[in-house]
N, C-alpha and C positions, 0 to 999 in steps of 0.2 A: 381537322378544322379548329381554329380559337379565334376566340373573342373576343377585345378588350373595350370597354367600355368608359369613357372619362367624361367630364363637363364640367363648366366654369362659369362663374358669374361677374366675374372680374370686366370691368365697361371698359376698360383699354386694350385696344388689340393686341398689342404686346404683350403685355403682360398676360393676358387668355390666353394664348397661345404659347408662352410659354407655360404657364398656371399646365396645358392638358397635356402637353409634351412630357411634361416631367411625370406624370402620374401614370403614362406608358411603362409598359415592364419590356418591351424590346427595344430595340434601335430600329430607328429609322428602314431600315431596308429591310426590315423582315416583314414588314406587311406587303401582301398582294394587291390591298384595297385599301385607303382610308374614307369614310365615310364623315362627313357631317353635317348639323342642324343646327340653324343660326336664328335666334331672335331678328326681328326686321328693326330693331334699334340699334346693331352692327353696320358698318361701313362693309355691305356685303366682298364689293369688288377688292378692297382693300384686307379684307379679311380670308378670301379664296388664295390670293397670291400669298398672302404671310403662311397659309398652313401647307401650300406649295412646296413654298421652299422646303419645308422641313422635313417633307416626304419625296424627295424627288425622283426616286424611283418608284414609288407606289401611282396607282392610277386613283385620282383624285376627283369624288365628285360632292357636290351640295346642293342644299335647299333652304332657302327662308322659310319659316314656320309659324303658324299660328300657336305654338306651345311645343314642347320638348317634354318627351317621354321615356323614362329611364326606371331603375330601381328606387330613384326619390320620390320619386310619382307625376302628375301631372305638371308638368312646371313653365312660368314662361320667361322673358329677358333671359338664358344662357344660352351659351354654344356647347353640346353635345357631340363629341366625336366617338368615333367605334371603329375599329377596323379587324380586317379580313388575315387572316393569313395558314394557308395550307402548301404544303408541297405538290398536292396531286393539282391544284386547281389552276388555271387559268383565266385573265381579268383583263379584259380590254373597254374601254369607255369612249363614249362618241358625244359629239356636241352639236347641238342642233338649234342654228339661228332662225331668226325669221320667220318660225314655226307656224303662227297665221297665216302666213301668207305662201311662203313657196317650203313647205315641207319638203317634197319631193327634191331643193335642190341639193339632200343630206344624202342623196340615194348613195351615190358612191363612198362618199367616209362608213354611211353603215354598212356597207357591204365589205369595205376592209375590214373594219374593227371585226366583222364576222368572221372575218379569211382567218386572223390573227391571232386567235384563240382557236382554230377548227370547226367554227359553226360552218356547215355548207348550208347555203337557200337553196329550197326546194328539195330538202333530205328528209322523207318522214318521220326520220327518226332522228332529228335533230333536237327534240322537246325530252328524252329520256337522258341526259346528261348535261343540260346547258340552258338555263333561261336568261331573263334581262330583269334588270332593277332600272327601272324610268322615272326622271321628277321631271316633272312640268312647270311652266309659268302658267299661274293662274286668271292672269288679267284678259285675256283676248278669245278663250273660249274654244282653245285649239287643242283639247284635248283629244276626242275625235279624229280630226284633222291625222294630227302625229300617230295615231294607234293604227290609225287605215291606210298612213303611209309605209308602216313600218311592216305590217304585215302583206304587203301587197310585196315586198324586199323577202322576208322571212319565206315566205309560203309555203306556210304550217301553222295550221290554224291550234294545233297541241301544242306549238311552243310556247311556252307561258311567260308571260310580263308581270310584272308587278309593280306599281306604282303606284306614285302620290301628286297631288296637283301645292305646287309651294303655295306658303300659307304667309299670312302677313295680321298683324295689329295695329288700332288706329286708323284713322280715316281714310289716308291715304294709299286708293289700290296700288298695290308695286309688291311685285314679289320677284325674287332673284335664283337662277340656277347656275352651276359651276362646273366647269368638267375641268380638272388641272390646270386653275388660275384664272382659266376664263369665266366669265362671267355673261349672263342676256338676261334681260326681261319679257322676252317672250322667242319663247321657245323650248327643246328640253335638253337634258343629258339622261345618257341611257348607260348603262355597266352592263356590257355581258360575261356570264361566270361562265364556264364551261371547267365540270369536274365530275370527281369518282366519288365524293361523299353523296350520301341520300338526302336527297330535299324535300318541303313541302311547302307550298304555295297554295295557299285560302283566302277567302272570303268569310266573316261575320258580318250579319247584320243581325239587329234587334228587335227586329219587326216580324209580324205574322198578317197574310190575307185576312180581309174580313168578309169576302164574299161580294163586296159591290166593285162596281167597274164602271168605266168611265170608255166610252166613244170617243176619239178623239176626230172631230171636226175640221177643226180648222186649227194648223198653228204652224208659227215659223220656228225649223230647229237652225238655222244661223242666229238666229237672234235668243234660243232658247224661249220663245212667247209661246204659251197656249190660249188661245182665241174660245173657242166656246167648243163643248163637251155635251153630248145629247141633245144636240139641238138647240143648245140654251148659254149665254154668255157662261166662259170656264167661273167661275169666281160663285154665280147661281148655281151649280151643277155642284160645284165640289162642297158649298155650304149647306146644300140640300141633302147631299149624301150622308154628311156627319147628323143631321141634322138638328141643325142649330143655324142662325141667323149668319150672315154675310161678316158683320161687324165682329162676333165668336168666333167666326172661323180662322180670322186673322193671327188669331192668338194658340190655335192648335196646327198650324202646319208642320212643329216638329214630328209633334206624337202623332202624327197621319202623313205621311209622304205615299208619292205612288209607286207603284211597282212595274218593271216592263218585264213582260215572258220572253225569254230572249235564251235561245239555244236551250231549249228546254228548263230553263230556271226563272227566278224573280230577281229582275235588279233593280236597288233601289235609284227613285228620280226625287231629288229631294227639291220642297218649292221655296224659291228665292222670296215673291211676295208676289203682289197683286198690282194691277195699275189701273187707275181712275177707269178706265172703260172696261173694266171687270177681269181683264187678261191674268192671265196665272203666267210669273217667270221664274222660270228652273234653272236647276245649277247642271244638265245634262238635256244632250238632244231630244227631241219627241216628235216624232213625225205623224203627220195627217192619215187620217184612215187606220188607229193603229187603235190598239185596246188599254188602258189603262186599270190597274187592282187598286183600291185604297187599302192601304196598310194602315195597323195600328201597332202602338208599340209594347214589347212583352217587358217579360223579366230579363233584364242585362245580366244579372248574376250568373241565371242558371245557363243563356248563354255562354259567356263566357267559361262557366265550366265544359258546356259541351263543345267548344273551341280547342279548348286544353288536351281534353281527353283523346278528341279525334286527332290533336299533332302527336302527342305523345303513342299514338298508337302505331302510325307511321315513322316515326323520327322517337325512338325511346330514350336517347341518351342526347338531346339539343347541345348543339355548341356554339350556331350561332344564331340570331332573332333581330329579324327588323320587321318595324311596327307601321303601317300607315292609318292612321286612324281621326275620320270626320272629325274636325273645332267642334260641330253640334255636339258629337256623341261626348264628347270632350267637358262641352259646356252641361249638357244634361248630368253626367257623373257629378255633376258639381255641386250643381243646384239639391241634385237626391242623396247629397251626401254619399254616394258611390266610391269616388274614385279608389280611397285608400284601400277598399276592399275588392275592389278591380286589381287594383296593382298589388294586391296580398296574393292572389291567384297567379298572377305571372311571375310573381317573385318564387311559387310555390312552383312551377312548371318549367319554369328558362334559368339555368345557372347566370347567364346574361342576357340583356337585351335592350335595344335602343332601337328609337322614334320619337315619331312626330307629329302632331295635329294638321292635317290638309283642309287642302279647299276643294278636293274630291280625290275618289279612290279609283285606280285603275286595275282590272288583271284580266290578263286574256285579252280580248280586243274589246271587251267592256269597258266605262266611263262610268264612276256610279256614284253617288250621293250615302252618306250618313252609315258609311259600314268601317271596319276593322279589317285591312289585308297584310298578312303574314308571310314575310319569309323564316323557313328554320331549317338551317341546314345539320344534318349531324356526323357522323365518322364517316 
């Protein structure tokens, strides 16, 4: 399996694109996969088709981003490319329109793109040689949606996904996905690998329980609203928990998101904000009758090392690394003066590696808020 990782700052499309084509060390046809990340300041559509061209045998897919992650470190305005290529591997990608609304009418393209590489549905052993890399649009809240469609296809709940929801800067929501030129704003593209190198797919987050929980009362998960928690408007319950005033609370919902127990673990729900009638809105579903943990937040560092150490334990020799990883967690690094010592760590663990700043993280048939998910494939 190899690498290559390039990126460019260059604001005309042409020229980007040739700017990351030249600083490829193969041709054109030796990748399996090309990968990319695009600032939302690109002419996305116009920008899918130009890196098309130039791969034409490779399976091509994208995402808009809220920031570009690489060996330079946290970055935003470039386009980020990285690609795939092994002999033993196999790479097929599917494109999914309409994604809010009729998921289900992708059934049959995902189930080719499965045929097409060897994935069989309904094989339980289809998760020990073959997972899916997924980008989402972020705007319409169908992440869910597309993960419970896919696995209802898959049926195997070990086969692992990993995903990122596209990301966007500036006021205006619009984010863009790409599967081989094409382009939607809501919906996704999925890459299935099917190969003989050893993989590993995780989850980081930076949060630890605090021991308080939260009832969940009332709330709508189409709309991602939580309504009121212990009997009490959400917005009173969760400022009571920290406690600290309604008006303080506003200002700590990074370093306190919740947590849902889900398949025996904690995944994070992170809160979008508050509305006048005290509702708490999330960037993930939460449904009534359910329990919620308040988290607070640790040490990213030491994370981050026990991230490393646990890939490098499974995967000793990385070749290749993609990054999906929360704007918060993003934004936080920033503000704590983190980041460069974040990326001192993975520059110290990954010979390469590229990513991206989401608008939520997916793996497995989870949807989650404010964490770091990993692919790292190795020989």
């Amino acid at each position: 399996m190899e690498q290559e990782v390039v990126q460019t700052n260059a604001s005309d499309i042409e020229t980007a694109v040739n700017d990351l084509c030249s600083k490829l060390k193969k041709s054109s046809e030796s990748y399996n996969a090309v990968i990319f990340y695009a600032a939302i300041k690109y002419n996305f559509e116009e920008l899918s088709l130009a890196i098309k061209a130039r791969f034409p045998q490779s399976e091509v897919i994208g995402a808009s981003t809220a920031g570009e992650i690489s060996e330079r470190g946290f970055l935003n305005d470039t386009i980020l490319l990285t690609t795939m290529s092994d002999s033993s591997t196999k790479v097929k990608g599917v494109f999914i329109e309409n994604g809010s609304k009729y998921p289900i009418a992708s059934k049959n393209d995902i189930e080719s793109a499965l045929s097409s590489v060897g994935i069989r549905c309904n094989d339980p052993n289809s998760h020990k040689d073959a997972f899916a890399i997924a980008y989402t649009n972020g705007v319409f809240n169908a992440e869910e949606t597309i993960l419970s469609n896919f696995y209802s296809i898959i049926q195997n709940d070990s086969f692992m996904l990993a995903g990122g929801t596209a990301g966007f800067t500036g006021d205006t929501p619009k984010t863009f996905v790409s599967y081989n030129g094409r382009t939607t704003q809501d919906g996704a593209v999925m890459l299935f690998v099917k190969t003989r190198c050893r993989f590993d797919i995780r989850q980081e987050d930076i949060f630890n329980p605090t021991g308080k929980s939260f009832f969940v009362n009332e709330s709508n998960p189409i709309k991602r609203e939580i309504t009121s928690f212990n009997g009490k408007p959400a917005k009173t319950a969760y400022a009571e928990q920290l406690g600290v005033t309604e008006a303080q609370a506003e200002g700590m919902t990074f370093e306190n998101p919740f947590g849902r127990m889900m398949n025996g673990a904690l995944h994070i729900v992170a809160l979008a904000g508050f509305t006048p009638d005290k509702k708490i809105t999330t960037f993930a579903r939460v449904v009534p009758n359910s329990t919620l943990e308040l988290m607070h937040i640790g040490n990213a560092l030491e994370k981050a090392d026990e991230t490393c150490k646990g890939i490098k334990s499974i995967i000793p020799y990385p070749k290749f690394t993609l990054m999906m990883s929360c704007i918060t967690r993003t934004m936080y690094f920033g503000r704590e003066n983190l980041s460069s010592k974040i990326i001192e760590k993975y520059k110290n663990t990954f010979p390469t590696f590229a990513g991206f700043s989401v608008y939520g993280e997916q793996i497995g048939k989870m949807h989650c808020n404010q964490t770091l998910v990993t692919v790292v494939i190795g020989d």
